[in-house]
C-alpha positions in Angstrom: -8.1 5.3 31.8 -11.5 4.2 31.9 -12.3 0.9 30.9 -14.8 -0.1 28.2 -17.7 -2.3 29.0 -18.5 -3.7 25.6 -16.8 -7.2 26.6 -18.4 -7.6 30.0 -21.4 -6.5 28.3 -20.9 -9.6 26.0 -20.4 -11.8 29.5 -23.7 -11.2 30.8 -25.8 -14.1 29.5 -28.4 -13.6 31.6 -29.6 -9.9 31.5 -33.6 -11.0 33.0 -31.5 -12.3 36.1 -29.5 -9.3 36.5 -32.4 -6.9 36.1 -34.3 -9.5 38.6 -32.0 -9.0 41.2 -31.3 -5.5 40.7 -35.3 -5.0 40.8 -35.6 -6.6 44.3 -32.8 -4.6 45.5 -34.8 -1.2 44.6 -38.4 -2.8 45.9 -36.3 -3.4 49.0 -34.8 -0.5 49.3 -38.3 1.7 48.3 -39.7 -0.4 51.3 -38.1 1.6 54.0 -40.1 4.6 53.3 -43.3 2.6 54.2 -41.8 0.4 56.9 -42.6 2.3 60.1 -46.2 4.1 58.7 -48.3 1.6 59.9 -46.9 2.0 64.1 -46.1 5.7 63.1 -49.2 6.5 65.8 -48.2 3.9 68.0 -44.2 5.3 68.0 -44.9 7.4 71.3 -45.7 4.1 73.6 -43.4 2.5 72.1 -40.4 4.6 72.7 -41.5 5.8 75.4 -41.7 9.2 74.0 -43.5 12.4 72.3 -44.9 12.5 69.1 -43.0 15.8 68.2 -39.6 13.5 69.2 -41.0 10.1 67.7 -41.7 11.8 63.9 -37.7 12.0 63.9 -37.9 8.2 63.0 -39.4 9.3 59.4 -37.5 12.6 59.3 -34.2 10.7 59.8 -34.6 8.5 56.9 -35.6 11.5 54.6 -33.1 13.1 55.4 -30.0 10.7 55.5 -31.8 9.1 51.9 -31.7 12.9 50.6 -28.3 13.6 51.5 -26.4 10.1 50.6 -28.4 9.2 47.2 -25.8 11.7 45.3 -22.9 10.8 46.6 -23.5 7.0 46.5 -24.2 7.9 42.8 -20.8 9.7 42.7 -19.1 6.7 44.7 -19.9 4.5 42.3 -19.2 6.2 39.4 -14.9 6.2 40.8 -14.7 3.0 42.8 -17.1 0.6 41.2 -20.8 0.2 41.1 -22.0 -3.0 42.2 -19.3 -2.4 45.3 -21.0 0.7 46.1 -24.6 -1.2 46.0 -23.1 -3.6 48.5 -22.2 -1.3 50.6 -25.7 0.7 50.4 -27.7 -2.5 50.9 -25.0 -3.9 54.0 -26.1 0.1 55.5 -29.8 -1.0 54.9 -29.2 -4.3 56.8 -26.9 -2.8 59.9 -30.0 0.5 60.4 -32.8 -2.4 60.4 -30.8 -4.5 62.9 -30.1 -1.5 65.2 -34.5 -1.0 65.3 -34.9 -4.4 65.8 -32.7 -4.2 68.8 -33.9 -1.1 70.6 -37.0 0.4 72.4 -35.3 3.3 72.6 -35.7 6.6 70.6 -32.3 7.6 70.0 -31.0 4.3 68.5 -34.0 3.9 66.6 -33.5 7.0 64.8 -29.8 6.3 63.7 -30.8 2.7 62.6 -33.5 4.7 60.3 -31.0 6.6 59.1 -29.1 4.0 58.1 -31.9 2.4 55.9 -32.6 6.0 54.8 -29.1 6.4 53.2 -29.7 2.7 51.3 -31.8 4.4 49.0 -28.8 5.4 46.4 -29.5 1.7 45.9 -32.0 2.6 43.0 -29.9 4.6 41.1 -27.1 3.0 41.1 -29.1 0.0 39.9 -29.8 2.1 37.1 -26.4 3.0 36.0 -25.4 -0.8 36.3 -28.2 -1.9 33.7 -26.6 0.8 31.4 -23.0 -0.3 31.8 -24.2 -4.0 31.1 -26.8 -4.9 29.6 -27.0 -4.7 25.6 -28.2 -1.5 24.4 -31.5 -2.6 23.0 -32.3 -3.6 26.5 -31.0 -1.0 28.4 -34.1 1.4 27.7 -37.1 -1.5 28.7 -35.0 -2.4 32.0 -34.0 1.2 33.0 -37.9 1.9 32.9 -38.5 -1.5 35.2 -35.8 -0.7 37.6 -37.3 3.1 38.1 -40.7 1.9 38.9 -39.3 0.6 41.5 -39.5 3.5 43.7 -42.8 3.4 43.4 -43.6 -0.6 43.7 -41.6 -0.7 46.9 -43.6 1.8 49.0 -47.1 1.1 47.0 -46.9 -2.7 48.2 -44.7 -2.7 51.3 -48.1 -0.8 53.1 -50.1 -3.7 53.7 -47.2 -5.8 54.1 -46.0 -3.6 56.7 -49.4 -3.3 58.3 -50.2 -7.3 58.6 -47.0 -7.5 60.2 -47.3 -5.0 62.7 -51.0 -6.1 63.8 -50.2 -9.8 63.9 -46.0 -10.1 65.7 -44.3 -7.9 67.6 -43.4 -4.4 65.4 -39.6 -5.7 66.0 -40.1 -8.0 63.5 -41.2 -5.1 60.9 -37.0 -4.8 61.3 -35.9 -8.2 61.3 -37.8 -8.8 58.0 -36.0 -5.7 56.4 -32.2 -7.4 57.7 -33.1 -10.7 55.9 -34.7 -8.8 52.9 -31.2 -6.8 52.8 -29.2 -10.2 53.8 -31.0 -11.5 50.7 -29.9 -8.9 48.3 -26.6 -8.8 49.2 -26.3 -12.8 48.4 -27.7 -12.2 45.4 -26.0 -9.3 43.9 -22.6 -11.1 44.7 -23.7 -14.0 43.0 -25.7 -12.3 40.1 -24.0 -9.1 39.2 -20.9 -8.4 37.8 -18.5 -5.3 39.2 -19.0 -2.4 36.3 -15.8 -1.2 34.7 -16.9 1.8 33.5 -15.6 4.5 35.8 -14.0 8.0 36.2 -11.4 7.9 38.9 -10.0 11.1 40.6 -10.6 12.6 43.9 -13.3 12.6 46.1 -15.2 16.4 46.5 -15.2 16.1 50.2 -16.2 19.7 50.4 -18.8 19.4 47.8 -20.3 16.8 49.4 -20.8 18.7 53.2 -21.6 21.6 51.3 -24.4 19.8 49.5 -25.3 18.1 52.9 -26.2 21.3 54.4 -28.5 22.7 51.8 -30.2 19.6 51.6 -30.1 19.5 55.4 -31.4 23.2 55.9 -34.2 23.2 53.2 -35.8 19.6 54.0 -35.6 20.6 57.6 -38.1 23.4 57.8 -40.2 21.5 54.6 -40.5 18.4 56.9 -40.8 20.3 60.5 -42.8 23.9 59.6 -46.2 22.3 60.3 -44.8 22.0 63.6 -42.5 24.4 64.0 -44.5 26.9 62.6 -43.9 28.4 58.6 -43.6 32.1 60.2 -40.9 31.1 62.6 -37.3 32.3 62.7 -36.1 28.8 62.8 -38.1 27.9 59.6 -37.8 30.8 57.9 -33.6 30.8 59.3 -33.0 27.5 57.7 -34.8 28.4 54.5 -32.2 31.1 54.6 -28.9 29.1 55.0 -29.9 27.0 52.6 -30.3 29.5 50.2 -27.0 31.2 50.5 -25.4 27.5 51.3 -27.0 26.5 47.9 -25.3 29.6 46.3 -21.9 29.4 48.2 -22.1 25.1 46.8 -22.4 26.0 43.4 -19.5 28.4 43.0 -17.7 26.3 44.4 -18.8 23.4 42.3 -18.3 25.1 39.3 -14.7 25.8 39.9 -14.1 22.0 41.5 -12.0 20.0 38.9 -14.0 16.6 40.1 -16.9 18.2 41.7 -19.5 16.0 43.1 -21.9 17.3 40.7 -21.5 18.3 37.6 -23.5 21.8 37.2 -22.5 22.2 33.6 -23.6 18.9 32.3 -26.7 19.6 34.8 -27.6 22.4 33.1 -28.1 21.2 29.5 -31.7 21.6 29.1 -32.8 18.0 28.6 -31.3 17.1 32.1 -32.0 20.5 33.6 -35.9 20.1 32.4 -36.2 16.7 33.3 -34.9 17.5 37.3 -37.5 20.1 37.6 -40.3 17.3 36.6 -38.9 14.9 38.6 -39.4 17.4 41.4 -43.2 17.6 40.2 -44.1 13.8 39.8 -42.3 13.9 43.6 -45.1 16.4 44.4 -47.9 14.5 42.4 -47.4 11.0 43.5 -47.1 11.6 47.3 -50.7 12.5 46.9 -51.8 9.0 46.9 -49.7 7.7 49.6 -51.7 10.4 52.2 -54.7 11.1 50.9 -56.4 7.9 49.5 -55.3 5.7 52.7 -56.5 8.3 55.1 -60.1 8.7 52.5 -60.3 4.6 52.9 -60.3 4.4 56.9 -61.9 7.4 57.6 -65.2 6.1 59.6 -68.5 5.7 57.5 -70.0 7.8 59.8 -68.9 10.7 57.8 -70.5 10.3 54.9 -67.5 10.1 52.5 -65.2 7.7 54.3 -65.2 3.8 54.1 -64.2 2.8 57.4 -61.3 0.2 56.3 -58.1 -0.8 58.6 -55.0 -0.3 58.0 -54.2 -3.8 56.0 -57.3 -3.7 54.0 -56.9 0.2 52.8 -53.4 -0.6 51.7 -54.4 -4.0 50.1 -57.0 -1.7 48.2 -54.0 0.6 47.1 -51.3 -2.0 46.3 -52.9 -2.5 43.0 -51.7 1.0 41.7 -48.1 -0.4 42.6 -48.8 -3.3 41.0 -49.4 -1.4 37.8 -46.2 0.8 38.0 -44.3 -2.2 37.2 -46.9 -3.7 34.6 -46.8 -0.3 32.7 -43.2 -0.9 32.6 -42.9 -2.5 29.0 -45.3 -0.1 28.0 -43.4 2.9 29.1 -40.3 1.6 26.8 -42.0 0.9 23.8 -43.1 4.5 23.6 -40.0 5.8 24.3 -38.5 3.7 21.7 -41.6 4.6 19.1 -41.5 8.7 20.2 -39.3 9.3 22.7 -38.7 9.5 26.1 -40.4 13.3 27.0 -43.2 11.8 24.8 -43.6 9.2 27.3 -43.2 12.0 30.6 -45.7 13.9 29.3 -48.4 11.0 28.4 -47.6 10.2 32.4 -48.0 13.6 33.6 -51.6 13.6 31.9 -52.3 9.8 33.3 -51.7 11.3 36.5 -53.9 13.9 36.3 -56.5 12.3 35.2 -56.6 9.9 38.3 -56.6 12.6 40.4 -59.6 14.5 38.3 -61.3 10.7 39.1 -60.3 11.6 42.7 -61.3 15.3 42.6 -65.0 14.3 41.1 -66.1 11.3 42.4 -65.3 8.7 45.1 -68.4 7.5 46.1 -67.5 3.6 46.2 -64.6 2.2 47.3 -64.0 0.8 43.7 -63.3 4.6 42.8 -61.0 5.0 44.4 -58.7 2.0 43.9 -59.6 3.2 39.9 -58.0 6.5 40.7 -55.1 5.4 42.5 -54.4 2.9 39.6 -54.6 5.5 37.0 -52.0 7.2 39.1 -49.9 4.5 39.9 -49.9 4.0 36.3 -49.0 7.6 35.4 -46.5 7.8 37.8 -44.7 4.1 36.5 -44.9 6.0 32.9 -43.0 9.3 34.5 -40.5 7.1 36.3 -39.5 5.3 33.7 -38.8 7.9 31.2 -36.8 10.3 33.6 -33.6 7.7 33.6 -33.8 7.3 29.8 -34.1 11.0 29.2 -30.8 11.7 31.6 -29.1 8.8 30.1 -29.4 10.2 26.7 -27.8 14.0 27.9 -24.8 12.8 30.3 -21.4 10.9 29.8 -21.7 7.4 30.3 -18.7 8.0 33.3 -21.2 10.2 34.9 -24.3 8.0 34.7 -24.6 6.6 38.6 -24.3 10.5 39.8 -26.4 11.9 36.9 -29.1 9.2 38.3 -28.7 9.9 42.3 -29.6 13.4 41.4 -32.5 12.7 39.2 -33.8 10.6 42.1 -32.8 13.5 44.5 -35.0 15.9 42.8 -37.9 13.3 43.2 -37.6 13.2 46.7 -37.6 17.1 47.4 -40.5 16.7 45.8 -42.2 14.1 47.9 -41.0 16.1 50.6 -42.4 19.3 49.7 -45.9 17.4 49.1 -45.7 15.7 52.4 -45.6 19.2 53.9 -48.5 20.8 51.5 -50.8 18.2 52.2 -50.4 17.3 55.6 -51.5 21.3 56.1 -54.2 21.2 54.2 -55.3 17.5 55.4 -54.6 18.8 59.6 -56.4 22.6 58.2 -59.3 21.5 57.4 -61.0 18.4 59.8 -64.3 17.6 60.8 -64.9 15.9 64.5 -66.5 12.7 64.5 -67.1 10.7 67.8 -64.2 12.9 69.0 -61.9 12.1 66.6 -60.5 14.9 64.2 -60.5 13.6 60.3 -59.7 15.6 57.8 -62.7 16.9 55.9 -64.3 15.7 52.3 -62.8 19.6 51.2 -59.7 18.9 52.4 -59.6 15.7 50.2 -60.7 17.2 47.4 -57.8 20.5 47.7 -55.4 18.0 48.3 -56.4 16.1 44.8 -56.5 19.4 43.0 -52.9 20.7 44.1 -51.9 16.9 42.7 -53.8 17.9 39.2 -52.1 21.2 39.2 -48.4 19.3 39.8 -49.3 17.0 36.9 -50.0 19.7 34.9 -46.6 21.2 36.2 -45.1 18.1 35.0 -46.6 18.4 31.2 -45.2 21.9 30.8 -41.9 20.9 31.9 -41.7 17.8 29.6 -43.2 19.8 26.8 -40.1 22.3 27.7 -37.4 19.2 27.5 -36.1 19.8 24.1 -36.1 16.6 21.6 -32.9 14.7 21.2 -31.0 14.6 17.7 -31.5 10.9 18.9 -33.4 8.0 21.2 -31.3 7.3 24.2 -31.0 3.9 23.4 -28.6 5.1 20.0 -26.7 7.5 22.3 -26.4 5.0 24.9 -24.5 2.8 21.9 -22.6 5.3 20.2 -20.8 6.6 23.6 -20.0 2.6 24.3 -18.4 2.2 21.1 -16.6 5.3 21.2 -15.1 4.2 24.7 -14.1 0.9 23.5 -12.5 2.3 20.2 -10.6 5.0 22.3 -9.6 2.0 24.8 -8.0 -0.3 21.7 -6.3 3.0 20.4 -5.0 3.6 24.3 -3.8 -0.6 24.1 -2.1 -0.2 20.8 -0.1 3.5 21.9 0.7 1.5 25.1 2.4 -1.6 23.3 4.4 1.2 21.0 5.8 2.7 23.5 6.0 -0.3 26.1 
């Protein structure tokens, strides 16, 4: 039997602290993917390696955050959401002690793993603020918690970068453990276990088999610019995970608990809303190569503004910023037209910052206007996706319904790293005999963004309107659980 949550729901007195926590636990978790950018050149020395072998200490997190953000969803959905959080987080705190320990390149790898896979963190953060929070402020905190992806990595830059220029990069590590000593504390302390779950068996099978598609299509996304896209290892993993993707979904469909439900992922409004997600992936990785590589490229060239590391991202942390400002926003026009109403109003934000971009960027001011306006579409986009899935899947299947929403956003970043690092290392101009990419290679990189955007519109535009807001559907499911679990209580004492 699955248990209601309308009491507990009652029990939390404090719903600003829960979200709070929850909050820091996603900006946390979001930080990982920024953590190592600012030494990323320096990675060679310092593990006494090659740059093909060092960019396995960004791969590995990718990957292992790809492959455990679903099943971390599904975990928590059986055993208990805040438990699986812990457990996410304690991951996140064991891979950043493992870096902080070792100059070596193998260790380091695994210990970025191990942050990688805390990234399940978000979602699952997600599906706890629907299981307790009241329903009139499920929709406003869903949308803060989202933007969190996006607030992490925005601000974590210049963080990152002060850190690694003034201590020893070890300490980029040591932070990250007491960060993820810190939200373990406080999510014991602060959040209370969900009860809503849906117990059965574990889809072992599921889950490898969804392991190796993911595995075998980020792969040669992540590694073809190296590699090479014509090669028979590319084009040989593109392959398996093709037919692995085909062999999965059989299987899943026949699976009495499968990992994923396809049926339920195949309603149009959750269906719709995964291939956007996929697109707002593409669109906002834009910003996080582009505009910091536009910043510190030397004035010398006539279009770049010759700023370090710390003061390009301090110039960019203001479109985080506004992800989580926008936050309030984003809910009150999901509540006054909808949540796709809100997507698509983000997908045209973003394009507009990146038609700033594509135009003109002649002052540094420009730019940090353009990044804001897409910082600003993307907090819109993030925070609509969670209230849009909400409202189409079984409150039982919310946590998993989530890590693959936020699995479909990182294919996406994925996909954009590779596009625009080809086009940023195809097209480069030689300055003092240093290779930059050129003001052209910019400006295609801007217009593939405003062609994702407009990627993003169509598919919201596609998402078909709900009979009602998510907030209502949110409600009516509770209530129906915690009628059917009175009914269950009553049958039980008859026949006890």
């Amino acid at each position: 039997m699955i248990s209601a949550r309308t009491d507990t729901a009652d029990t939390v007195r404090a719903p600003g602290l829960v979200l709070a926590v929850l909050s820091l636990c996603g900006i946390v978790v979001a930080l990982m993917q920024t953590l190592v950018v600012p030494i990323v050149p320096l990675l060679p020395h310092l593990l006494d390696s090659n740059p093909v072998d060092t960019s396995w200490v960004v791969t590995a997190t990718l990957l292992a955050g790809a492959v455990t953000t679903p099943i971390s969803g599904r975990l928590g959905d059986m055993f208990g959401k805040r438990r699986i959080l812990v457990g996410s987080l304690t991951l996140l705190v064991l891979g950043s002690l493992v870096c902080a320990s070792t100059s070596s390149l193998i260790p380091m790898i695994m210990g970025r793993a191990l942050q990688g896979a805390a990234v399940g963190a978000i979602p699952l953060g997600i599906a706890i603020l629907r299981d307790m929070l009241p329903p009139k402020k499920v929709v406003g905190a869903m949308a803060v918690m989202s933007a969190t992806m996006g607030v992490g990595g925005a601000v974590g830059l210049p963080i990152a970068a002060a850190i690694a220029q003034y201590a020893n990069w070890h300490m980029l590590f040591v932070a990250s453990a007491i960060l993820g000593t810190a939200c373990i504390s406080l999510t014991l302390l602060v959040i209370p276990e969900s009860p809503v779950r849906q117990p059965g068996r574990f889809d072992f099978i599921g889950a490898l088999g969804l392991s190796l598609v993911l595995i075998t299509l980020l792969l040669p996304i992540t590694k073809g610019g190296t590699w090479g896209w014509s090669s028979s290892l590319t084009l040989g993993l593109f392959a398996i995970s093709l037919v692995s993707l085909l062999g999965w979904g059989l299987f899943e469909l026949r699976a009495a608990a499968p990992l994923v439900n396809l049926r339920v992922s195949a309603r149009p409004q959750v269906l719709f809303t995964n291939f956007a997600s996929i697109a707002v992936g593409f669109a906002m990785y834009g910003t996080s190569l582009a505009f910091p590589q536009l910043l510190m490229a030397p004035e010398s060239t006539g279009y770049g503004f010759g700023l370090s590391m710390i003061s390009a991202g301090l110039a960019l942390a203001p479109g985080g910023l506004v992800m989580m400002a926008l936050s309030p926003v984003s809910a009150r026009i999901s509540a006054w037209r909808g949540p796709r109403v809100t997507l698509m109003v983000g997908a045209v934000v973003i394009g507009s910052g990146y038609t700033i971009a594509y135009s003109t960027v002649s002052t540094i001011w420009q730019v940090v206007l353009a990044a804001m306006m897409v910082g600003a579409g993307i907090g819109l986009s993030y925070s609509a996706m969670p209230a849009l899935i909400m409202g189409a899947v079984p409150i039982t299947e919310s946590a998993a319904a989530n890590g693959l929403n936020s699995l479909m956003r990182s294919i996406g970043t994925s996909t954009s790293a590779a596009v625009v690092s080809v086009i940023l290392a195809g097209m480069t101009v030689t300055v003092s005999n240093a290779v930059i990419p050129s003001v052209d290679a910019f400006r295609a990189t801007f217009l593939v963004s405003i062609v994702a955007s407009a990627v993003t519109l169509t598919l919201a535009w596609l998402i078909p309107t709900p009979r009602r807001d998510s907030r209502r559907s949110v409600d009516e499911q509770l209530r129906e659980q915690s009628r059917a679990d009175r009914v269950q209580k009553v049958d039980d004492q008859v026949h006890g």
